[in-house]
N, C-alpha and C positions, 0 to 999 in steps of 0.2 A: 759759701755755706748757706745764706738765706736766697740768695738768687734760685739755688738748686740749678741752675745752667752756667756753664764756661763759656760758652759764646754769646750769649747775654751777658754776662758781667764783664766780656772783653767789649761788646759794642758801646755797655756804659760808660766804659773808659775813653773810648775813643773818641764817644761823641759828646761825654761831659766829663770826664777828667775824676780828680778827688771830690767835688762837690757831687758830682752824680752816685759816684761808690758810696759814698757815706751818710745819704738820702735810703739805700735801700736796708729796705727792715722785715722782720718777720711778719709773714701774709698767711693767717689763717686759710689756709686752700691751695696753700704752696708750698710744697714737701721742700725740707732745710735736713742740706746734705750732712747723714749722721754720726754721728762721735764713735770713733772705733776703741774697742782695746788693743794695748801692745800684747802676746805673750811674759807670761812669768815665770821666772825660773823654778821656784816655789812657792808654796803659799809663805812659810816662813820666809823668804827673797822678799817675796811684795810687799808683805806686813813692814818688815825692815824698814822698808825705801819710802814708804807713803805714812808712817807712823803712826799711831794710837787712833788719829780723826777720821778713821775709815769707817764703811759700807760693807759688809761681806756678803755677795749673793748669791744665787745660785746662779750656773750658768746652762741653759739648754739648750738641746739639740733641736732646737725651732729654726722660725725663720722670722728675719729682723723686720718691724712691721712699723710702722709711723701712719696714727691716725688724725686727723685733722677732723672736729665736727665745727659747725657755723650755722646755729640754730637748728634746724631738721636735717640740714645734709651735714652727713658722715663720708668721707673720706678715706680709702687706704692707698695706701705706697709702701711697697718693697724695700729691702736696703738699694739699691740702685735708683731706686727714685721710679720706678715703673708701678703703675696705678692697678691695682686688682680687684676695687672694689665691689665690681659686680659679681667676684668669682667667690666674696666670704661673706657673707648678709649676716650670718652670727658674730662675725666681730661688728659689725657696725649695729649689730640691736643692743650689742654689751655696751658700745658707746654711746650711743642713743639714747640709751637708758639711763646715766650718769647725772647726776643733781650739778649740771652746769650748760650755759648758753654755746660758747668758745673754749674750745679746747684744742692744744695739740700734746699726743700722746708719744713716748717712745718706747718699744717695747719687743716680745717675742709672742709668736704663735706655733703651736705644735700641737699634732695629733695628738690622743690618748686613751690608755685600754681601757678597760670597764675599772681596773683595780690603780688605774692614775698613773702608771708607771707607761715615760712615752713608748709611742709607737717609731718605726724605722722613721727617718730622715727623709725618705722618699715618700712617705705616704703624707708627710705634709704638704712635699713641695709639690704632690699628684694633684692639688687643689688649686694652686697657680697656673698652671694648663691650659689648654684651647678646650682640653675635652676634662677638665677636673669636675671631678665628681662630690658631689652634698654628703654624698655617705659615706664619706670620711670629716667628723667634725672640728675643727681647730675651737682650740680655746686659749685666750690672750692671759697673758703676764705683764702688765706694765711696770718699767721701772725707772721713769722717767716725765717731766713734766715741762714742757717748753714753753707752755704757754695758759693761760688762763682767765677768762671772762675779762678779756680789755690787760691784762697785763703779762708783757713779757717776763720769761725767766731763766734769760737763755745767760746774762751775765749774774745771776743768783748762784751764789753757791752751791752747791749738789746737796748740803742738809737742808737746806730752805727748799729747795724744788721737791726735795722727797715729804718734808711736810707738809707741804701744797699738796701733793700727790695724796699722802694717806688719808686725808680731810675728804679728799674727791673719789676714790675707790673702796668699794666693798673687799673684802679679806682675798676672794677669793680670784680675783683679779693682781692681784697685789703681787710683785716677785718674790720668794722668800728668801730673808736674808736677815743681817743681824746689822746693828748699828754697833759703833766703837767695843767691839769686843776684844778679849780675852784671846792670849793664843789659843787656850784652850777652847773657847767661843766659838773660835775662827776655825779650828779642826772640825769642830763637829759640826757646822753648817758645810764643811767640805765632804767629811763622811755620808751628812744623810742627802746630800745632792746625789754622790757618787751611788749610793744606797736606792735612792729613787728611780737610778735609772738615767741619771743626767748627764754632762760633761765634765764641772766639774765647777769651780766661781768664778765671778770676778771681785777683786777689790778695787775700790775705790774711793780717792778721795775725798771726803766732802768738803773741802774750800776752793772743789774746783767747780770754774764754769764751765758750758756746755761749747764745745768745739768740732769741729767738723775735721774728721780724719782721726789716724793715730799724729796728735800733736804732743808730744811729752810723754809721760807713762802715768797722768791722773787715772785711768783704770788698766788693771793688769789682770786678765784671764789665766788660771791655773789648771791647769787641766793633768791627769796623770799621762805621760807618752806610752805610748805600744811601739814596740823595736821587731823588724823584722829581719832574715837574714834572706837577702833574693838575687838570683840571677840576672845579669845584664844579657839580653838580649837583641840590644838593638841601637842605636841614638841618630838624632837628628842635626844635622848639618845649623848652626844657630841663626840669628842674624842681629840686625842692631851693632849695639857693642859686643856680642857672642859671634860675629859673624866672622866667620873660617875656624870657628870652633866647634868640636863636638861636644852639645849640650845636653838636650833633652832624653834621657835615656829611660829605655824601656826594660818593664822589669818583670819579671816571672817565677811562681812558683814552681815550687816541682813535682811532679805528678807522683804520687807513693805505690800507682801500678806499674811504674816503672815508660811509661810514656813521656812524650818530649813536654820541655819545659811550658808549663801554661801560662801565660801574660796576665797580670793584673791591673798593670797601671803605667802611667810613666811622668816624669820628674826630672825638673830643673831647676829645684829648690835646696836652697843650700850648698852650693858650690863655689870656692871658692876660685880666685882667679889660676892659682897655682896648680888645681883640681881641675881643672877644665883644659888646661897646655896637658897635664898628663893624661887625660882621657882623649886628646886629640893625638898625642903621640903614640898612644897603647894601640885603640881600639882597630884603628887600621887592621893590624897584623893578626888580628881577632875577625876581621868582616870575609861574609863567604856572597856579599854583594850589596853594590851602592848604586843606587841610582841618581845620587846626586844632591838627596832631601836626606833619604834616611838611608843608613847603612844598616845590614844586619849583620850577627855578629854569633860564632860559635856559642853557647851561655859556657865560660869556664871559669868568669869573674862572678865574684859573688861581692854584695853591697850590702851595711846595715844600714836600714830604713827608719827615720822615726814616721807614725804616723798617730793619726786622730781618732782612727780606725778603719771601718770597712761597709759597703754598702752593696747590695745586690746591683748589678749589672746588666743586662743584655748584651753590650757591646764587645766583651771579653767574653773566652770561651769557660772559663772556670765559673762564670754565672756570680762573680763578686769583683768591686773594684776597690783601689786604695784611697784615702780619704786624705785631704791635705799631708801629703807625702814629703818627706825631704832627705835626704843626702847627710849621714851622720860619719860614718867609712867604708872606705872599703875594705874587706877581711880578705888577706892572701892567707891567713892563717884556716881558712875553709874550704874546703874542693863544692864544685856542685850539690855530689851527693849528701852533703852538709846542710842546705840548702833547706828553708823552711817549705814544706808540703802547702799543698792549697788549702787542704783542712784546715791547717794553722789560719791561715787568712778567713776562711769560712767563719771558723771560729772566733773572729771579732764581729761578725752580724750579730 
């Protein structure tokens, strides 16, 4: 996590052991790989599991951003650890501007319309680019504090770091969210996320430290699902531990002109080991040709899909793609013509 590299923190070991691992610390100018949410099954599920001493906040449809400042230079990194900072100068004048020497930030960026409510998902990440463009502005949400003027706070609790936090940002900067509330509290900080335009919250614990990965379920993202019902058209030969299995399958809407089936997406999430021997036994006597990678496949199977939603496309012919997609069942109780239209998919842009 503070290395921010695997093969650096494998060479520390190799060439100094535990006293070298346990030397290295958080470096102001050195992105520290970041703390993920698990999925929740509800917001009441989460509330349950993590009890009273939570964070309710919102959760959007940005992109996950870590800024580092160290006196005049400001710093950004991606959730992957990949540096953008020449490509958003308005987060770094937001940080710049901040009543502190050192700082490390964790947080989101996302477009947004004149009326506040975000713009697509793509028009933020059109700013991370080779060719992104200034005329589309990000504006930052931090919800997180790692670090500050000479003191770590990476093993602080998450209430100490957020009061650190709200001492150091202006309002408007700030994630909104509610501190140990109410289930009723906790709905309606879910309502006006969902109301705004957003995805949806996370909760989170505050006795928890800050961790690199999903380690435990100290934050739990709630999001409501969209179900779709799509056509199997096609899947791919696996590998790894999927290999001589049919995995990856490809899924398509269906055209309401009565045209063949249009592709949206495809998905190897959510399958389970049992689910993947019958998709390898089925889909054969379904393919009208294999080259060896991908088979295709009559569409006469129809799947329900959960997904996140929908995003404009080029690459697909229906001009929209599926958005973290996964594998819920499959419906024999559906013929094709059953089958959700591409509108319906359009329809979660």
């Amino acid at each position: 996590m503070l290395s921010g590299s695997l093969p650096e923190t494998a060479a520390l070991a190799l060439s100094g052991g535990t006293e070298a691992l346990e030397a290295v610390r958080l470096a102001v100018g050195r992105p520290v790989r970041p703390m993920l949410a698990s999925p929740g099954a509800s917001l009441d599920a989460a509330l349950e599991s993590l009890g009273a001493e939570v964070t309710v906040e919102y959760k959007l449809d940005g992109a996950r951003i870590q800024v580092h400042r160290d006196g005049a230079s400001v710093r950004v990194w991606t959730r992957t650890l990949r540096e953008i900072t020449g490509a958003v100068p308005e987060l770094v004048a937001h940080v710049r501007a901040l009543p502190c020497t050192h700082a490390v930030l964790d947080g989101e960026t996302l477009a947004l319309e004149d009326d506040g409510r975000p713009r697509k998902f793509q028009d933020t990440m059109s700013r991370f680019g080779s060719d992104g463009s200034e005329a589309v502005l990000l504006s930052p949400f931090f919800f997180d504090l790692l670090h500050l003027d000479g003191r770590d706070l990476l093993d602080a609790p998450l209430a100490e770091r957020l009061d650190a936090l709200a001492g150091l940002l202006p309002p408007e900067l700030t994630m909104p969210g509610v501190r140990r509330p109410s289930p009723e509290q906790a709905a309606e900080v879910l309502d006006g996320a969902l109301s705004a335009g957003h995805e949806g919250v996370v909760v989170k614990d505050l006795a928890a430290p800050y961790a690199a990965g999903r380690r435990g379920k100290a934050w739990q993202k709630v999001k409501p699902v969209h179900t779709l019902d799509l056509m199997v058209i096609g899947a791919e030969w696996g590998y790894g531990r999927r290999t001589g299995s049919l995995s990856n399958i490809h899924l398509a809407a269906r055209d309401p002109d009565g045209g063949p089936p249009i592709m949206v997406g495809k998905t190897f999430k959510g399958m389970t080991d049992e689910l993947l021997a019958w998709q390898t036994k089925e889909f054969p006597g379904l393919a009208t040709h294999d080259d060896g990678h991908v088979v295709q496949m009559r569409p006469e199977l129809v799947v329900e899909i959960a997904l996140d939603g929908a995003q404009r496309s080029v690459r697909y012919p229906g001009g929209v793609a599926l958005r973290f997609a996964r594998v819920l069942r499959y419906r024999p109780d559906k013929t094709p013509a059953e089958a959700d239209d591409i509108e319906a998919v359009r329809g979660l842009l």
